[in-house]
C-alpha positions as CSV (number, residue, x, y, z in Angstrom):
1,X,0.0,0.0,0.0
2,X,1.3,3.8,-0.5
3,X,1.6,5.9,1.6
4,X,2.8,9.0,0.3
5,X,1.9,8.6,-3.1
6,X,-1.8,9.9,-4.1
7,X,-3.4,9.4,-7.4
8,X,-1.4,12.0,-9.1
9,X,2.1,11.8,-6.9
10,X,3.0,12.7,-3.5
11,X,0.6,16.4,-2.9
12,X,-0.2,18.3,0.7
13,X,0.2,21.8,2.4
14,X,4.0,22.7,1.8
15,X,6.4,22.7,5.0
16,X,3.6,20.3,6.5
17,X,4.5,16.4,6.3
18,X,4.8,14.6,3.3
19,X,5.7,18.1,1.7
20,X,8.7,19.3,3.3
21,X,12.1,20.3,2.0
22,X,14.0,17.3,4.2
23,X,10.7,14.7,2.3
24,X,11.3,16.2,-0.6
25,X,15.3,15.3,-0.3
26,X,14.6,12.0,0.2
27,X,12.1,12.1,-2.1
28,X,14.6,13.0,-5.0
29,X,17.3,10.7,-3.5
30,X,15.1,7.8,-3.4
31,X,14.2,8.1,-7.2
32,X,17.3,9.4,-8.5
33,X,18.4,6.3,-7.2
34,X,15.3,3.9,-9.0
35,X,16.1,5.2,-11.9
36,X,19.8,5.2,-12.1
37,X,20.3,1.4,-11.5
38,X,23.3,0.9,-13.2
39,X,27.0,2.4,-12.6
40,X,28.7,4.4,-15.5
41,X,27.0,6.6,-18.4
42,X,25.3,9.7,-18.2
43,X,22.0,10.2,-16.7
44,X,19.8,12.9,-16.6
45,X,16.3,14.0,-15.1
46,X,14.4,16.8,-15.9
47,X,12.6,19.6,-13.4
48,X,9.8,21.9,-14.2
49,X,7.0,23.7,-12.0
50,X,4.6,25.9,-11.6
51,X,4.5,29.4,-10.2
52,X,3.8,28.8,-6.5
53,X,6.4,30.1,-3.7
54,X,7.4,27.0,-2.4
55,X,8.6,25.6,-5.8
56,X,11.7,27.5,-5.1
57,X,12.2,25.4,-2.1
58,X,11.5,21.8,-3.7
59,X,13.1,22.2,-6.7
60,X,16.3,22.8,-4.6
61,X,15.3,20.0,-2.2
62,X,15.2,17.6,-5.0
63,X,17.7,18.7,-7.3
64,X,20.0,18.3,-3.9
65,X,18.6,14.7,-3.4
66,X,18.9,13.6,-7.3
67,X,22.5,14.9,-7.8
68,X,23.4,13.2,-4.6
69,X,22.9,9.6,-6.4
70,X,24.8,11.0,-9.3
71,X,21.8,12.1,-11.8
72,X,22.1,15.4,-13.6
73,X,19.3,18.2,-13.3
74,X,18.0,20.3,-15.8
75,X,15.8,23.1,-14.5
76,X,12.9,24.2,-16.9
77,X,11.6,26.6,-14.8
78,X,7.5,27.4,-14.8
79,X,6.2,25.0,-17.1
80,X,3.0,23.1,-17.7
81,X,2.9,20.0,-16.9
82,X,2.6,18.3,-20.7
83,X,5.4,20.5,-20.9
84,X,7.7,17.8,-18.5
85,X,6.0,14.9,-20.3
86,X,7.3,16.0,-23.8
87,X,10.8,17.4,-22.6
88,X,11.9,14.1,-20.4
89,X,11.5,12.0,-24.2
90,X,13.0,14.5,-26.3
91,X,16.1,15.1,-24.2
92,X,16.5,11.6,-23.4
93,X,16.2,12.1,-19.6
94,X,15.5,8.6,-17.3
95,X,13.2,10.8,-15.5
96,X,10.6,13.7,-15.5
97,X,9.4,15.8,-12.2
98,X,6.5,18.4,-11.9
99,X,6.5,20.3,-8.9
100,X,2.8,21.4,-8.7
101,X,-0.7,21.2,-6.8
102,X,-2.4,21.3,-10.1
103,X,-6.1,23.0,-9.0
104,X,-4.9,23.3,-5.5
105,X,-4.4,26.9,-3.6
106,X,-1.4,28.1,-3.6
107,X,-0.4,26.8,-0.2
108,X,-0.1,23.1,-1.3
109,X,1.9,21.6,-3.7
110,X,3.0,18.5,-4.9
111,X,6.1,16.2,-6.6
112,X,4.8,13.9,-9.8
113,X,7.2,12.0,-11.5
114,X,6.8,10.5,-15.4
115,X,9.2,7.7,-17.0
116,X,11.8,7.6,-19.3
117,X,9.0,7.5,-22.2
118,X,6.9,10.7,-21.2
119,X,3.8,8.8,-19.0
120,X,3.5,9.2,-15.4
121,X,4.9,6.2,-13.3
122,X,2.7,3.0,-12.2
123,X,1.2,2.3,-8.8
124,X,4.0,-0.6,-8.6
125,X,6.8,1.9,-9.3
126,X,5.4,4.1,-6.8
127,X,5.3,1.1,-4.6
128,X,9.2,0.6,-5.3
129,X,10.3,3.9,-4.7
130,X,8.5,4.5,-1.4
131,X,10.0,1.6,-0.1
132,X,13.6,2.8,-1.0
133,X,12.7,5.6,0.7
134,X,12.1,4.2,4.5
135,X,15.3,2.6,4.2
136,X,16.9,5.3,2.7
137,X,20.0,4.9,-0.3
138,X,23.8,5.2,-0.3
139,X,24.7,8.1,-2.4
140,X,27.1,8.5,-4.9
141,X,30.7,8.3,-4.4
142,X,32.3,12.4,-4.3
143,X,33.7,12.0,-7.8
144,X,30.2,11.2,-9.4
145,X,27.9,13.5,-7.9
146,X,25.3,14.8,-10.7
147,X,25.2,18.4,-12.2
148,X,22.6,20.9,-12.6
149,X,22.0,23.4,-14.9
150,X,18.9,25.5,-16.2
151,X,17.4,25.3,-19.7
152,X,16.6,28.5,-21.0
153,X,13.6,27.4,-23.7
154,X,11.9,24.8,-22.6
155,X,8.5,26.6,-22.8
156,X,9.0,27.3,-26.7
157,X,9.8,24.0,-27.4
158,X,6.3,23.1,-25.7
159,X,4.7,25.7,-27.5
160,X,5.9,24.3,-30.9
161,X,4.9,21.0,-30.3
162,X,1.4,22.7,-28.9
163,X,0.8,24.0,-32.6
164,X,2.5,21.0,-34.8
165,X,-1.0,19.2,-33.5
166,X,-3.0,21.4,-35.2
167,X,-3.3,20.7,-39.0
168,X,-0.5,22.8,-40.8
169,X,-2.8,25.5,-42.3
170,X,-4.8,26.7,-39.4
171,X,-5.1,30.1,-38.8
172,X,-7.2,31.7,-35.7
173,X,-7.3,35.4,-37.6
174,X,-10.8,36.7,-36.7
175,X,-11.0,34.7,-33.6
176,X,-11.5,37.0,-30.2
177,X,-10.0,34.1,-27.4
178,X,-10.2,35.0,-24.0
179,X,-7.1,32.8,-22.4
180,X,-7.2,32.6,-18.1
181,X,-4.3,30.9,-17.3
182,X,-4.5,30.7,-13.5
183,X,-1.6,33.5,-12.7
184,X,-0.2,29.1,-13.3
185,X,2.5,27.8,-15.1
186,X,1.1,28.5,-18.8
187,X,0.7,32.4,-17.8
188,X,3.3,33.1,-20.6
189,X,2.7,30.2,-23.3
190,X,-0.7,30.2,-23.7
191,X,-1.1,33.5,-24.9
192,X,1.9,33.4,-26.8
193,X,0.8,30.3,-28.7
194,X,-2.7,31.8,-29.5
195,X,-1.3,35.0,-30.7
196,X,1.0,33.3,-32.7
197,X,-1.8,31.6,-33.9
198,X,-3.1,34.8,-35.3
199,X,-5.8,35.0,-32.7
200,X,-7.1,38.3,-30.7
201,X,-6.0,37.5,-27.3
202,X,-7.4,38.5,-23.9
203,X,-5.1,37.2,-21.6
204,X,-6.1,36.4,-17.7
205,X,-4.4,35.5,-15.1
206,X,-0.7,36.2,-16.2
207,X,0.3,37.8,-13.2
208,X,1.5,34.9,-10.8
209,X,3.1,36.5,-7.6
210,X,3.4,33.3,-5.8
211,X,0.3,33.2,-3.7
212,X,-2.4,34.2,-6.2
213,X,-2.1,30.7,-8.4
214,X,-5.7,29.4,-8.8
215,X,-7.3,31.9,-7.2
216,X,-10.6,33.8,-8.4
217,X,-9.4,32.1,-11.9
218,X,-9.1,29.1,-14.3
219,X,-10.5,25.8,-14.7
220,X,-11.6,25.4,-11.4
221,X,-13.2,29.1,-11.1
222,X,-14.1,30.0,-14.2
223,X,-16.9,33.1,-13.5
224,X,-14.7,35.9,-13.9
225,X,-13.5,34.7,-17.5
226,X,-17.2,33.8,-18.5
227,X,-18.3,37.4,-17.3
228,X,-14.7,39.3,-19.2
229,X,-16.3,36.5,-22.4
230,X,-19.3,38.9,-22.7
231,X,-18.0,42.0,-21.7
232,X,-15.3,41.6,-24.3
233,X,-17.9,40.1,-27.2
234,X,-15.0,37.2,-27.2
235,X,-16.1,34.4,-29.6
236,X,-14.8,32.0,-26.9
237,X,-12.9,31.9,-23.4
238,X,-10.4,29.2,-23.0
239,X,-9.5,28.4,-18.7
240,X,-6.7,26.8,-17.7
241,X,-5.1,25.1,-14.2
242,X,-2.2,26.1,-11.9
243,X,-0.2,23.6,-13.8
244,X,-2.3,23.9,-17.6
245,X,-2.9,20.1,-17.9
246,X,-6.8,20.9,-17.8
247,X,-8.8,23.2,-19.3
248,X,-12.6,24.5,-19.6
249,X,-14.4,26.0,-22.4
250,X,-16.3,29.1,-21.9
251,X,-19.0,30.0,-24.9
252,X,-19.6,33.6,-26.6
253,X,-22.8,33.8,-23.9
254,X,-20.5,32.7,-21.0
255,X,-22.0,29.4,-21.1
256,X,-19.4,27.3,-19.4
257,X,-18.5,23.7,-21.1
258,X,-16.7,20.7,-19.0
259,X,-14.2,18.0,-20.0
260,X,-17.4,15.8,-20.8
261,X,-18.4,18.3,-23.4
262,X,-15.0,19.0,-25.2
263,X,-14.3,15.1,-25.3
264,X,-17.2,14.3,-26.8
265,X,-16.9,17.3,-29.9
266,X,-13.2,15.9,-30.5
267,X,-14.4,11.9,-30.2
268,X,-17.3,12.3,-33.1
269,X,-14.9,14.6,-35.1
270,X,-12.5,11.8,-34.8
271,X,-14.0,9.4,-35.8
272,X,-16.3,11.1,-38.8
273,X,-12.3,11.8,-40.0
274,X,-11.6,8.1,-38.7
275,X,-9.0,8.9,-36.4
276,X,-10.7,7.6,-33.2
277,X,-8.7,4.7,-32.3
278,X,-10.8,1.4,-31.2
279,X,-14.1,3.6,-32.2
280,X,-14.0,4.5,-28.1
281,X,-13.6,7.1,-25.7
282,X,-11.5,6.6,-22.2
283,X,-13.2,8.4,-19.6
284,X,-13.0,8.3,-15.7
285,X,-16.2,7.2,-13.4
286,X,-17.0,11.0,-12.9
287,X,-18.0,11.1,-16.7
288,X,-21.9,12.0,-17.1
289,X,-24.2,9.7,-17.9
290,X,-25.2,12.1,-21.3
291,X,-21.8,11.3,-22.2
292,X,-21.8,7.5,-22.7
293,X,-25.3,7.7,-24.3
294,X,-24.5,10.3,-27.0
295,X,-21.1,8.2,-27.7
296,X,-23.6,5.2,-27.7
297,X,-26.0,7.4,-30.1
298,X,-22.8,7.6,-32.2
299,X,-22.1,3.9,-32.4
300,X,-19.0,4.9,-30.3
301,X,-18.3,3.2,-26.8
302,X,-17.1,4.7,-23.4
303,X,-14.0,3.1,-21.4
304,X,-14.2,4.1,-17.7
305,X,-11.7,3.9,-15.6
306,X,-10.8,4.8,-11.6
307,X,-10.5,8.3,-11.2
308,X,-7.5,9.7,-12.2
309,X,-5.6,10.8,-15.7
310,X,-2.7,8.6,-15.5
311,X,-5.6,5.4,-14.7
312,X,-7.1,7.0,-18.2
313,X,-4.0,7.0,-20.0
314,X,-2.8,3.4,-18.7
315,X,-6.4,2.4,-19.9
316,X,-5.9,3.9,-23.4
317,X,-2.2,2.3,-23.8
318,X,-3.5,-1.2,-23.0
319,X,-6.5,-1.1,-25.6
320,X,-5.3,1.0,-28.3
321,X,-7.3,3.9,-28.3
322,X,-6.0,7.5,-28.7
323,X,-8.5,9.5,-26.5
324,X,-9.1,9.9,-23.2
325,X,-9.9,12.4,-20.0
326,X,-11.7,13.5,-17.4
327,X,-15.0,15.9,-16.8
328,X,-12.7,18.3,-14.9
329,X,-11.4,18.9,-18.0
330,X,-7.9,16.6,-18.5
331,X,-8.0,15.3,-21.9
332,X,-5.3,13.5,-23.6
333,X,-4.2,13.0,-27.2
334,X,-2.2,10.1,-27.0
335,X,-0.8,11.1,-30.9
336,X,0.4,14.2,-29.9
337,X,0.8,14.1,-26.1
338,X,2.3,11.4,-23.1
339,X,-0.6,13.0,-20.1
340,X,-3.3,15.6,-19.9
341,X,-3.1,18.8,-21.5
342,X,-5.5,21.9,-20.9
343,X,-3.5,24.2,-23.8
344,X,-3.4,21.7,-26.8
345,X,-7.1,20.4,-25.7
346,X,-8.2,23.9,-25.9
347,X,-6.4,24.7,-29.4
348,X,-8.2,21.6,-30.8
349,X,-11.3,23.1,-29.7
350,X,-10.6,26.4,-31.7
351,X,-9.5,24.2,-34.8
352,X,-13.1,22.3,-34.8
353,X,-14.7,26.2,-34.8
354,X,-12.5,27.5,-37.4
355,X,-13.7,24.1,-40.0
356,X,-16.9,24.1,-38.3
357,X,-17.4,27.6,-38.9
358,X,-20.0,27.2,-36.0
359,X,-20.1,29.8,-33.0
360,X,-18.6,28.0,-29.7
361,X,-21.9,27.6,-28.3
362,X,-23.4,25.1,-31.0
363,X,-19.9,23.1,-30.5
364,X,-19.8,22.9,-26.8
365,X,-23.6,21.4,-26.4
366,X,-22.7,18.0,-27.6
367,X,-25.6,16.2,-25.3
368,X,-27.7,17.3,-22.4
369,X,-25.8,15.9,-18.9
370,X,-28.0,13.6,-16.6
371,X,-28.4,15.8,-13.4
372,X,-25.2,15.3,-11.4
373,X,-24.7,16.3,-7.8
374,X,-21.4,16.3,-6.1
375,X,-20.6,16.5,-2.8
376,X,-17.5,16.5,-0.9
377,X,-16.5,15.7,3.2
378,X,-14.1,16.7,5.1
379,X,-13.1,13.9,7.8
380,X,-10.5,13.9,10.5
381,X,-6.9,12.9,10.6
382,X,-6.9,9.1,11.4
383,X,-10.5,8.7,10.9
384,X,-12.1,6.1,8.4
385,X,-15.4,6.5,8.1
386,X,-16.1,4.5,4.6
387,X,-15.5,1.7,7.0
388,X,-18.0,2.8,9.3
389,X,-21.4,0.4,9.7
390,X,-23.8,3.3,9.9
391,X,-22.0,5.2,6.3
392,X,-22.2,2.1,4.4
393,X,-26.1,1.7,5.3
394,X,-26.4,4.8,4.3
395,X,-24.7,4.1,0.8
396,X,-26.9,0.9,0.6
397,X,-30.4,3.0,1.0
398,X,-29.2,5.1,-1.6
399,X,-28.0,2.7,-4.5
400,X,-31.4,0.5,-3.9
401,X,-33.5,4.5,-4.2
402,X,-31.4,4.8,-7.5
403,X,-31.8,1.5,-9.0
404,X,-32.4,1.5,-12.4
405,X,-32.7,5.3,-12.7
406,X,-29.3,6.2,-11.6
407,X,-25.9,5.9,-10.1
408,X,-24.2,6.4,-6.5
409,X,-20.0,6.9,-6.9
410,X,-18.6,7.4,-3.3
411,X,-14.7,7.6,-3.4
412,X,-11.9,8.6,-1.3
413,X,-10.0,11.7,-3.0
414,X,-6.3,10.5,-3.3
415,X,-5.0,14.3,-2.8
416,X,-7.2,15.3,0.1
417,X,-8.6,14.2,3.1
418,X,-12.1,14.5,1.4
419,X,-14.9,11.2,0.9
420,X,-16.5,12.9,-2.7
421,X,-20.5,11.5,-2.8
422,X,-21.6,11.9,-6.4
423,X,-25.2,10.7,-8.0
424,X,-26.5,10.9,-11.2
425,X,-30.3,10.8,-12.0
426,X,-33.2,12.7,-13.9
427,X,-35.1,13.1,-10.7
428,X,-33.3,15.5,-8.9
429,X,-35.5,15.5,-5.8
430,X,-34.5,12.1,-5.6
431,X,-30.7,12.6,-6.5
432,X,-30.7,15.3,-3.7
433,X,-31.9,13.2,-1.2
434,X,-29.8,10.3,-1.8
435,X,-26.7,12.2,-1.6
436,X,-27.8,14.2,1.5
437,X,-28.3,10.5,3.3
438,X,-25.0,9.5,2.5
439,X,-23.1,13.1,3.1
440,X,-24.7,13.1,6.4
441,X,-23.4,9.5,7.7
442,X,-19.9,10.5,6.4
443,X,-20.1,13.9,8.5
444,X,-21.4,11.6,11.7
445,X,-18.8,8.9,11.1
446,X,-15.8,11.8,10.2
């Protein structure tokens, strides 16, 4: 069992255990140490994060623990995430870090780590690494101690892999984009790509002073964007994440469209063009119900997997197909891209427009969702209370209510101490109180 990795790497409040600089040391000795298992040659790892205060602090804390078992560093600097992905294959590096919370405020942050081929690591090598870090590693003799130096242009290389995705003659001239990028790690790339592009860019949230990463802006709160969409008469707003590996769409009326909605536009355009690998989508358990029957509609199927992106992407590797994501808006191109990406994701949406010639709204209605309700609980340090008698009574009552004209997820959030309670159903007097029941047994029990 892990216990410091989460579903998307080791995350928490920084200088509050598992994210401390000393953790963090370890952290980088540990799998500097995995991944260089043989003496001799040169081996290399890659670093990039996004624009919260404490990266400052990690990135030295595991650039000291990587060099220490004899791995070179090279610093990207603020980053997106895809960005980390792309750069550990195309400078043949054994490993790739992001230091980033993602969504998260600006006091947490995290470590994620992807493999020598781009994708983020397994559960087993998680497993592996964790235990080399209880019993800690001998590090490198004085004589081969790693290096470290920065890269200077690691966000243009992203940037021109963004737009070799696109076909070769797009052009976004006449296109008014409104671009919040969080005050994150895509505050200078996204609206350098757009403009370059030949779009009209609004930029928001390209201000990033540390502390103001995620907050009032992006994909997670994406109001202000929707109102500066009207107020602007923008043809479309484009929000991205702290780290720019999700993204929302925002319509000319400041209609706001999830990862559900995007994924299907870019699945039925895929495969008219027949370009959707294994005629399926892979989608996590959050997906709406609307989603799987418009695919179904479309003689397309849905995948689901556990919640998480890299669950979506192992998913899509094992069967074949080529698209994948979650509703909170991480969607992956396995042709062009190793992980979620909130920048590309959004591009492609502007590309359908432009051949469409169809105003963002008509494109980012694909189907009507089934009435979704999501809750989320806060429970104590230590407590458990899935495992309590009177919460899984609770969940009983409410899948047997639901039967046959719904669906109960409960789940344990692998970043937080939070039990997420989410139903889907037409009758939402019925979907309310089903969730309430089980919401209030996790409260008693947490």
């Amino acid at each position: 069992m892990r216990k410091l990795f989460g579903t998307d790497g080791v995350r928490g409040t920084a200088n509050t255990h598992p994210m401390t600089a000393d953790m963090a040391l370890r952290i980088g000795a540990a799998v500097g140490r995995y991944f260089r298992r043989e003496a001799g040659g040169v081996h290399r790892v890659v670093i990039g994060k996004d624009t919260r205060l404490s990266g400052y602090m990690f990135e030295s804390a595991l650039t000291a623990g990587l060099t220490s078992t004899g791995m070179n560093v090279l610093l990207l600097g603020p980053v997106p995430t895809p960005a980390v992905g792309l750069m550990t294959r195309t400078m043949r590096a054994d490993l790739g870090v992001m230091i980033s919370a993602s969504h998260n405020p600006a006091q947490d942050n995290g470590i994620k780590f992807f493999g020598p081929d781009g994708y983020k690591l397994s559960d087993q090598a998680e497993e592996e690494i964790e235990a080399l870090i209880d019993v800690g590693v001998e590090p490198a003799q004085a004589p081969n101690i790693g290096r470290a130096k920065r890269i200077d242009d690691a966000r243009f290389r992203y940037g021109e892999r963004i737009k070799s995705s696109l076909p070769r003659d797009l052009r976004l001239e006449g296109l008014k984009v409104v671009v919040d990028c969080a005050n994150g790690a895509a505050h200078r790339t996204a609206p350098e790509v757009l403009w370059e592009l030949g779009a009209e860019v609004i930029p928001m949230g390209v201000a990033p002073d540390g502390y103001n990463i995620n907050r009032g802006c992006g994909s997670t709160q994406p109001m202000a964007a929707a109102e500066m969409v009207v107020a602007q008469g923008a043809d479309v707003g484009i929000c991205l994440d702290g780290d720019a590996d999700r993204v929302v769409v925002i319509d000319e009326n400041g209609a706001i469209a999830d990862g559900d909605q995007v994924m299907a536009l870019l699945a039925a355009r895929w495969a008219a063009d027949e370009r959707l690998a294994g005629g399926a989508l892979v989608a996590t358990v959050m997906s709406n119900l609307g989603l799987e029957r418009h695919l179904h509609a479309l003689g397309l199927r849905l995948e689901r997997t556990a919640v998480g992106d890299r669950y979506v992407v192992e998913r899509m590797r094992e069967g074949g197909f080529n698209l994948g994501g979650e509703q909170s808006g991480h969607i992956v191109m396995t042709d062009f891209a190793t992980t979620g990406d909130g920048l590309m994701s959004g591009l492609h949406f502007l590309a359908e427009m432009m051949r469409a010639g169809k105003p963002a709204s008509e494109l980012a209605r694909q189907f009507a969702p089934v009435p979704q309700l999501l809750k989320n609980v806060r429970f104590a340090e230590g407590k458990r209370p899935l495992d309590s008698d009177g919460v899984k009574t609770a969940i009983s009552a409410a899948e047997a209510a639901l039967s046959g004209r719904g669906r109960l997820l409960i789940r344990k959030s692998g970043t937080e101490p939070l039990i997420r309670v989410m139903a889907e159903c037409e009758d939402e007097g019925l979907l309310g109180r089903a969730v309430d029941q089980v919401v209030e047994a996790v409260e008693a029990a947490g």
